[in-house]
N, C-alpha and C positions, 0 to 999 in steps of 0.2 A: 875805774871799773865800768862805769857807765859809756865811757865811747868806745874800750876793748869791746861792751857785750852789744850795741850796735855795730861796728864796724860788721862782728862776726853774723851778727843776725844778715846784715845786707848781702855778706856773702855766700849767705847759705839760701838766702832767696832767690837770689843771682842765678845760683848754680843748680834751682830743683824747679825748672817750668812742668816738671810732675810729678805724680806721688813716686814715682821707681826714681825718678834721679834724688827725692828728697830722703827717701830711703836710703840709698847709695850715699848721701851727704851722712845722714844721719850715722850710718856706717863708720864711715873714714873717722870722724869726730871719737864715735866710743872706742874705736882699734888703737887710734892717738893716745886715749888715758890708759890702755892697755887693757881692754875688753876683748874677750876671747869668743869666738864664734862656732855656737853650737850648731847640730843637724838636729834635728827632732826621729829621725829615725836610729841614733845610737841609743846606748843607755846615761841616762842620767844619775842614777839610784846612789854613783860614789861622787859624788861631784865634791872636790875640795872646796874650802871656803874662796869667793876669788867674783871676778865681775864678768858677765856672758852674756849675748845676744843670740838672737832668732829672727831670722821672718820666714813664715811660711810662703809667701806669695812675690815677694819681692814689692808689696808694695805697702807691707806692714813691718812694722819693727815692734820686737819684743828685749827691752834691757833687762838686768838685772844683778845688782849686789848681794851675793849670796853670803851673810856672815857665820860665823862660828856657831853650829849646832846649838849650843843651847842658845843662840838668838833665833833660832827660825821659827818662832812661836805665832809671828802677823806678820802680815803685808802691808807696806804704805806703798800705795800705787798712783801715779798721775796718768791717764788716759788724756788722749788728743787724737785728730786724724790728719791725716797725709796729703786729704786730697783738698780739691777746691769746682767749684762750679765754670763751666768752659763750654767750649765746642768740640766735641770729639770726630774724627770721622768713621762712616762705615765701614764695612767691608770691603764695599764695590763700592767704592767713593766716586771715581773717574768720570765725566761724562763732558758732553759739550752742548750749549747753547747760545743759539743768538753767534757764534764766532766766536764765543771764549771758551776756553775748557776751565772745568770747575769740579771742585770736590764736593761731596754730598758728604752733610754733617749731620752730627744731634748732640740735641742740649743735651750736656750732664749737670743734674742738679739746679737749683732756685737761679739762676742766671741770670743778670740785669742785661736785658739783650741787647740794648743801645747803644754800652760800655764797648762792644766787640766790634761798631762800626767804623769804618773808616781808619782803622790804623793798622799798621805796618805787624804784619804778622807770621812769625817762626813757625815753626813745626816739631816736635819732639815725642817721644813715648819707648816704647820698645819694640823691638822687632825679634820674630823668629827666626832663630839662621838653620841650616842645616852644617851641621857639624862631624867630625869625626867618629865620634859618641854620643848622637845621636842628636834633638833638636836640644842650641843651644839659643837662652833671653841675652840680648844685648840693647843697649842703653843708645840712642840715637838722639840728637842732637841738628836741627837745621836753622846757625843761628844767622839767617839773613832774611831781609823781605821777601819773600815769594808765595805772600797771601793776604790777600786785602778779601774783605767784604763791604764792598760799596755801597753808601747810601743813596736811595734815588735824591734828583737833585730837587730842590723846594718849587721852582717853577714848574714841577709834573704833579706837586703835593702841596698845593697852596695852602693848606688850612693846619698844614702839619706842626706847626709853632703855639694853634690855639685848641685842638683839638686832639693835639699827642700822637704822638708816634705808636703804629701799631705793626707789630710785626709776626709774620706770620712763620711758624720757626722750620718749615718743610720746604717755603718758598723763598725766603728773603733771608737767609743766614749763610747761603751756600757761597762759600770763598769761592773771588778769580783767580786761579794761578799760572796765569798765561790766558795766549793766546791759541783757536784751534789751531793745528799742528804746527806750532813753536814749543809747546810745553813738553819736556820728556816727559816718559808714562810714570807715574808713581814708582812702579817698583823700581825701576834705573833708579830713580832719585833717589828713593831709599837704600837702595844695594851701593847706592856709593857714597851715602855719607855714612854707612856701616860697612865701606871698605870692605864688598862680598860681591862676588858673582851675580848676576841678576837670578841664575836657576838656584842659589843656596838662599833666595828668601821665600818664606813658608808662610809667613803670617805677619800682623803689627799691630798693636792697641798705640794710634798716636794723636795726639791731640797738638788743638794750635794755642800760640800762647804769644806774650804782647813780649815785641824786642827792645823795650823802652826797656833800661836797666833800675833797679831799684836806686833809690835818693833821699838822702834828706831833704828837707825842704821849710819851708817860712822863714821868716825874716832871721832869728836866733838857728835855725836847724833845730827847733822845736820840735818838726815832723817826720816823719816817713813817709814816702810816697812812695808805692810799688803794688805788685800783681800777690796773690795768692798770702796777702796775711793773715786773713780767715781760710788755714787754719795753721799755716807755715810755721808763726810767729811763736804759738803756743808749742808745736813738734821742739822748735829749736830754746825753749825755755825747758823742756822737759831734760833735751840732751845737754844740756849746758847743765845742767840740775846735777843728775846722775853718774857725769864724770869725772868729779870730785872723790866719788866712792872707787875709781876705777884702781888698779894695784900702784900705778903712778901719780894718783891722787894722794892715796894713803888717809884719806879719810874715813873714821868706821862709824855703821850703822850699828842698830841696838834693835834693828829687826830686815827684813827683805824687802829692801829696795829695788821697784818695779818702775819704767815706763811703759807704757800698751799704745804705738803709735799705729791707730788702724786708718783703713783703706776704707769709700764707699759710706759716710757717715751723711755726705750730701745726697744720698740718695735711698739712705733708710737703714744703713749700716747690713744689711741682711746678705751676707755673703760669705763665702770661706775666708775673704781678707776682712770683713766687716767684725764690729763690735758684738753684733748678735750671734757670733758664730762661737765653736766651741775653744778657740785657739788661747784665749787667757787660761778660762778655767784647767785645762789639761795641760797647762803649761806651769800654774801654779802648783797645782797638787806634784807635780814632778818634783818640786825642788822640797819637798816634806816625805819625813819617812813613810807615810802611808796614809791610807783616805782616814782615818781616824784623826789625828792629826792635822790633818787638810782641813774637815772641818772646826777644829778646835783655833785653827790661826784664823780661816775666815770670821769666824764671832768676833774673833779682838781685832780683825783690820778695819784699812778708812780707803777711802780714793779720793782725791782731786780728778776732777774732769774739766780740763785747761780748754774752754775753746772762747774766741775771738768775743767779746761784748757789744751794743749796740753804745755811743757816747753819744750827748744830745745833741742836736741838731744847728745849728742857728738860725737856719732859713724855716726849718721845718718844727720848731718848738712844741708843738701841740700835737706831736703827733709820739709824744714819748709821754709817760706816766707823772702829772709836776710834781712828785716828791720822790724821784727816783730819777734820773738825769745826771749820769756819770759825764763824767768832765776828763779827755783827754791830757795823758801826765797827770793826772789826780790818783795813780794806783790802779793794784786789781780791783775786779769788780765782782764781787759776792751775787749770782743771778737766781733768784726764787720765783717757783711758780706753783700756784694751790694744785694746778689742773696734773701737776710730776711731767710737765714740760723739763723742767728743768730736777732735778735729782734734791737740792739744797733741804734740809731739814734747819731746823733751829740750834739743834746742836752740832751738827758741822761746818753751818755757818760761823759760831763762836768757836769753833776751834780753829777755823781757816782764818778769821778777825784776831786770835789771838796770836798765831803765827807773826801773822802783820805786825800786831803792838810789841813783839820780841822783836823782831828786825829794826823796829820803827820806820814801818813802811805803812802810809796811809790807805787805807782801807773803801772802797767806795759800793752803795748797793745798786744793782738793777732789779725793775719790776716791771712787767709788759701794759703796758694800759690795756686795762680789764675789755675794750670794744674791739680789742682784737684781737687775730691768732698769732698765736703764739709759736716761735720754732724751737725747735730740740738741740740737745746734743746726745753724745753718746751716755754722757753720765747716769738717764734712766735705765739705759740699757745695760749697762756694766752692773749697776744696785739691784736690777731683777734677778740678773744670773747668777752673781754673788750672794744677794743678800748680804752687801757690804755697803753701811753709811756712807753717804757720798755730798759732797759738796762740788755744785757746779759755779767755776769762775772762770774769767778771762781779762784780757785787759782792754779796753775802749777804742773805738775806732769809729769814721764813718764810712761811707760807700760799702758797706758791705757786700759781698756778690759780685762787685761791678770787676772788669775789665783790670782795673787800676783802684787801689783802696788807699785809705789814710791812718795813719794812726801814731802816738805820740813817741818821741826818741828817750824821754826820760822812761817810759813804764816798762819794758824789756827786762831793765835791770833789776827792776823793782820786783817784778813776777820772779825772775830767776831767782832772788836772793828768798823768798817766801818758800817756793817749791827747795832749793837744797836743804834748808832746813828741816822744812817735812820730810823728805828723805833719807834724813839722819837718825828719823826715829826719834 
């Protein structure tokens, strides 16, 4: 069980350098257990019992096992997001200097900018096409090096080793992708790895992303090594969760089983793909007979809010809480904050702990050290709009942010198996 739900987790990281391809992954996963794919513009009001997706944006995903009417009384929901902290580029990216032509970027989200130097770097996202019916999104893909962002060399930055690396993110982040006039113009590039006319491209939201494939790694394959585990890791525990319920699972729930995979949570959640938007709530009251009812199942639901954990340091000991210091392959990790940083209460802490002790899946907490800030997930924000208990977990990792992250081969399965159970109601 434990090397199937690795194997799959590698190749669902593999295959989503962004939130639309992880989407897309997510996708094919729930269609495979026999998940049926709704439009939010039909009506939903007859919907037989049976398991169905949504996204509004293509870069969020909404699951759901709908059971037999008199189960549709709660929701047990697991929230997670899609995206991850990068380098995106503009609009008018294209330019030249010095003799190179280079793309013009901006950070998305907490970025460890260091992470992004010096390595061999793809291109992906979506692009606009102009279509028969009008503007169609397609999934783009450029998985070869044709972007490096150089570091200047230590002999022009003597002190750079004792004084730390500083970077300035308007000047020194901007990818080489050739050389001037050697490099074709952007849009050729992208019209032809989207196999389109150069006049049928309209637009493109694309980011760069590291071609180094994901890995196990340490001495045993104790670890993971790859890009985008925060928050990939927790997407694809949610889908692995869910599709057990799907009509080829044959698995039943005993209320409505929900994932809410959103977009944009690195950078404040606040968008029509984001957490803070209307897209769960109007999406839940649809699958109940009416707003009376709507409210009556929100009082009795709960959420999990899956996103990535901090594990403790080695090098860095002291910079984590000492009576809180999750240990990678030590389990989920139950994350509490006074400040509603994090969502956790005392009682869905012990109901998320109990979970665990039903699987016999060990249990581990985090706590921020009180002399610093603290970051969020979506879990505040899905408990404001709901007014639904929530407990936020994840499971342990280091490098967070960076380029390339770590985190344990044993916990995947461990989380999986916690989350389907809560999903069964």
């Amino acid at each position: 069980m434990t090397d199937d739900v690795v194997t799959d987790l590698l190749a669902f990281l593999g295959a989503s350098p962004t939130p639309f391809h992880a989407v897309d992954q997510g996708r094919r996963r729930l269609e495979a257990a026999g998940f049926r794919r709704l439009d939010e513009t039909d009506r939903w009001d007859r919907l037989p019992p049976g398991a169905y997706y949504v996204t509004s944006s293509g870069s969020n995903l909404v699951a759901f096992a709908l059971p037999a009417p008199e189960h549709r009384t709660r929701f047990c929901i697991v929230g997670a997001h899609t995206d991850s902290p990068n380098l995106r580029l503009k609009p008018n990216p294209e330019y030249v200097a010095e003799g190179y032509a280079q793309l013009g970027v901006e950070v998305y989200g907490g970025v460890l900018l260091n992470s992004w130097l010096d390595r061999d770097l793809g291109l992906a996202g979506r692009v606009l096409i102009k279509g028969e019916r009008g503007i169609e999104n397609r999934l783009v893909r450029l998985d070869r090096p044709v972007l490096r962002v150089p570091q200047l060399a230590i002999h022009l930055d003597r002190e750079v080793n004792d004084k730390g690396l500083i970077l300035n993110r308007q000047d020194h982040l901007a990818p080489v992708i050739g050389l001037a006039g050697g490099a074709a113009s952007l849009t050729q590039i992208i019209a032809d790895v989207a196999g389109v006319a150069v006049d049928r491209v309209l637009g493109h939201e694309l980011m760069l992303f590291d071609l180094l494939p994901p890995a196990l790694g340490g001495w045993a394959n104790e670890l993971i090594f790859s890009a985008r585990l925060d928050n990939l890791a927790m997407c694809h525990a949610a889908v692995s969760a869910i599709s057990p319920l799907g009509p080829l699972g044959r698995a039943a729930s005993e209320a409505i089983a929900v994932i809410a995979l959103f977009d944009h949570e690195e950078v404040g959640s606040a968008s029509a793909a984001g957490a803070a938007s209307a897209v769960l709530p109007r999406i839940l009251e649809r699958l109940v007979p009416d707003r009376e009812a709507f409210h009556q199942a929100c009082a009795g639901s709960s959420c999990v809010s899956a996103d990535m954990s901090h594990a403790v340091h080695p090098n860095y000991a002291s910079r984590h809480e000492p009576r809180h210091k999750p240990h990678i392959n030590g389990g989920p990790v139950i994350k509490t904050n006074v400040q509603q940083r994090y969502a956790t209460t005392p009682a869905t802490a012990a109901m998320f702990a109990e979970l665990c002790r039903e699987e016999d899946v060990p249990v581990q907490h985090y706590a921020h050290r009180t002399d610093l800030a603290c970051g969020s997930t979506i879990g505040p924000i899905t408990s404001t709009l709901l007014g639904i208990p929530t407990v936020d977990v994840g499971n342990p990792m280091l490098s967070m942010h960076s380029a390339r992250e770590m985190a344990g081969s044993r916990d995947p399965a461990l989380m999986t198996r916690v989350l389907t159970r809560y999903l069964r109601g």
